[in-house]
N, C-alpha and C positions, 0 to 999 in steps of 0.2 A: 707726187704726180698721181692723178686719175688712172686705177689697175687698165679701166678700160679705154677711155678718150686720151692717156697719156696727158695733160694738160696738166696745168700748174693748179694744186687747189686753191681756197680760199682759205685766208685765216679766222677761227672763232675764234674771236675777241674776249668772246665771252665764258671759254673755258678757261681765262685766265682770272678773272674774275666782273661782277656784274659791272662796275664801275667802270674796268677797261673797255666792256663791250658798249655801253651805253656812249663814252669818249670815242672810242672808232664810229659810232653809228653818228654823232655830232659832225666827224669829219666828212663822212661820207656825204650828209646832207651839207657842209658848207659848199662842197663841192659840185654838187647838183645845182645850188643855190650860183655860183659863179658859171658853170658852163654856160649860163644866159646871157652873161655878160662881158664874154672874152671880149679885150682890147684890139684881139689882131685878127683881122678877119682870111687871111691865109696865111696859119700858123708853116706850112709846109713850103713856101714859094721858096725858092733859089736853094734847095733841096736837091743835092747832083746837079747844080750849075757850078762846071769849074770855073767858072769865071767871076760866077758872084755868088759864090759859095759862103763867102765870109760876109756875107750881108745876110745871110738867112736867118730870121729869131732862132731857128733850134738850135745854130750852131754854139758850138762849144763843151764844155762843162757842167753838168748835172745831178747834184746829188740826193740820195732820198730820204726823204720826209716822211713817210706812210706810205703802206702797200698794203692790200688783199692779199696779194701773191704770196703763200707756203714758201713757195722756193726761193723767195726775196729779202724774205723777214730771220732777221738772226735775233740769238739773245746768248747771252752769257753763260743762260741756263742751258741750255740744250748743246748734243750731242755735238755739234759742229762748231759751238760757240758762235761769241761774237764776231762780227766784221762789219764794216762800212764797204754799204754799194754806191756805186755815181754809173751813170750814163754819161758817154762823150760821143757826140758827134761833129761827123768831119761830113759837111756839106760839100765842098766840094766835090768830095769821093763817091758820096754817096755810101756813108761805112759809118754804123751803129758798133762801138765799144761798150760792150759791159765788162764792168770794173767793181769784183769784190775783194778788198783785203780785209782780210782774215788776223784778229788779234791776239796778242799772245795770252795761254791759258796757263794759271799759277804763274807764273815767270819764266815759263817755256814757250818757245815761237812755233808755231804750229806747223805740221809737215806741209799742209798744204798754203804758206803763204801768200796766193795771190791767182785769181782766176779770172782771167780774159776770153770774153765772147764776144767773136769779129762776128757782125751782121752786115748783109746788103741792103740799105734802105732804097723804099724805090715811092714817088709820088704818084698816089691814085687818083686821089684829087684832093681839094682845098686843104683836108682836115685831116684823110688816112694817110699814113706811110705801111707799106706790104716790106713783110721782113724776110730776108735770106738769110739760114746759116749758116756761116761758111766753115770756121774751126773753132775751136777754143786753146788758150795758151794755158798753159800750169804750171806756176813758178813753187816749186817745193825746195826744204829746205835739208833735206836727206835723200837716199839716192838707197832702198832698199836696209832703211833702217839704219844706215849710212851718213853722219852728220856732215855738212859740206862746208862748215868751218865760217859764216860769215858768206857764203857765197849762193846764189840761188841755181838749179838747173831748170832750165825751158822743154815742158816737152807740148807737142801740138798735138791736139786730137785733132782730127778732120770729121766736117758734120755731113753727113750724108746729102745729096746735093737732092735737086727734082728730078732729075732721072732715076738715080736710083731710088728714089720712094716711088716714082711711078713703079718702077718692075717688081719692087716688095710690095706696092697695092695690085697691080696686076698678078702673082701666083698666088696670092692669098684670095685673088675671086676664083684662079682657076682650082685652086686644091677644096675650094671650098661651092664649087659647081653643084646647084642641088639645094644648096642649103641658105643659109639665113644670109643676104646681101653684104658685104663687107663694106661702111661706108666709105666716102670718099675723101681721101686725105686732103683738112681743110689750112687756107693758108692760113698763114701769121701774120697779122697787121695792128694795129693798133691808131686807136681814132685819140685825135687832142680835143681835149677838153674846154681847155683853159688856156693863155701863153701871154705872160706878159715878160718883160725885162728881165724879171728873178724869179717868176714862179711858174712852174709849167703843170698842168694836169691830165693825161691821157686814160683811155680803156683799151684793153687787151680785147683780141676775140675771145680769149675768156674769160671775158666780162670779169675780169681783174682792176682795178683801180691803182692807180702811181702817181705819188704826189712830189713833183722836185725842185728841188731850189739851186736858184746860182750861187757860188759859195762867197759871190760878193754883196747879197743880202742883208743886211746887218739884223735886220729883225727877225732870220734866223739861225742868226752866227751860233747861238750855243747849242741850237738843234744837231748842225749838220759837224760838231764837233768828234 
């Protein structure tokens, strides 16, 4: 995360080497090159309709393909290891799942097996959905170094709601009364790109990039394996 905007950063590509970064900067522009041409012209419609929730394009299952997002990108190599992300949304509800499991390292299962982050999706218009955080789930596999035998424990973090960020942006102008403006804590939403049958493409407000597929895709069955 940004020390100071708190946001998700972006991934260099190209500190892994020229080739990678040249291949993500390919992606980026196929991407660009499609947002002209999305299939669906209100990727967002029946978005918290409970009643025709199950007709909405977003609904369902989603898993990813490429991201900008630091905090989305796993690798085998790095400290947290691998895992597979998917997005699932439930339209009727209006409730954004994210979903990483987390793989096993050397042939050990990782303590933290599995992270769930419940969001409230809400429709701004055609193309944005505006994101609430509500908790996140932690499914670990030890319990204080504790092996739990084959079993998982669930613990919920609860994510700070809009009230309380308002009253932590409010004493942060008053403590800081005098001095350099505190800006304004900005929402979370993310604009679609792209959305057809199997492929979906959105932007973060921090101008982040996520590329996802349906995992009944075939042409990118061995990607989303």
């Amino acid at each position: 995360l940004n020390e100071t905007s708190r946001a998700p950063q972006r991934v260099n590509y190209y500190s892994i080497s020229e080739d990678v970064g040249k291949a993500a900067d390919e992606v980026l522009h196929t991407c660009d090159q499609l947002s002209k041409v999305s299939p669906t012209d209100q990727p967002t419609k029946y978005l918290g309709d409970k009643e025709n929730g199950d007709k909405s394009p977003l609904n369902g299952a989603w898993k990813l393909l490429f991201t900008t997002a630091a905090d989305a990108s796993f690798s085998k190599n790095s400290r947290r290891g691998d895992a597979k992300a998917q997005n699932v949304v439930d339209s009727a509800k209006g409730k954004i799942t994210n979903i990483i499991d987390f793989s096993s390292k050397n042939g050990s299962e990782p303590v933290l097996k599995q992270l769930n982050v419940v969001i409230k999706a809400t429709v701004v218009n055609d193309t944005r959905v505006e994101l609430q955080f509500r908790y996140a789930k932690a499914l670990l596999t030890k319990f204080f170094f504790i092996p739990l035998f084959d079993r998982t424990l669930a613990i919920y973090i609860p994510v700070p709601g809009p009230f309380i960020t308002r009253i932590i942006v409010f004493f942060s102008r008053l403590f800081r009364f005098g001095r350099k403006s505190v800006k304004k804590v900005p929402k979370a939403y993310f604009d679609i790109l792209y959305l057809d049958k199997y492929l979906r493409i959105h932007k973060t407000g921090e101008d982040n990039i996520f590329v996802q597929a349906r995992e009944s895709w075939d042409a990118a069955g061995t990607l989303l394996k």
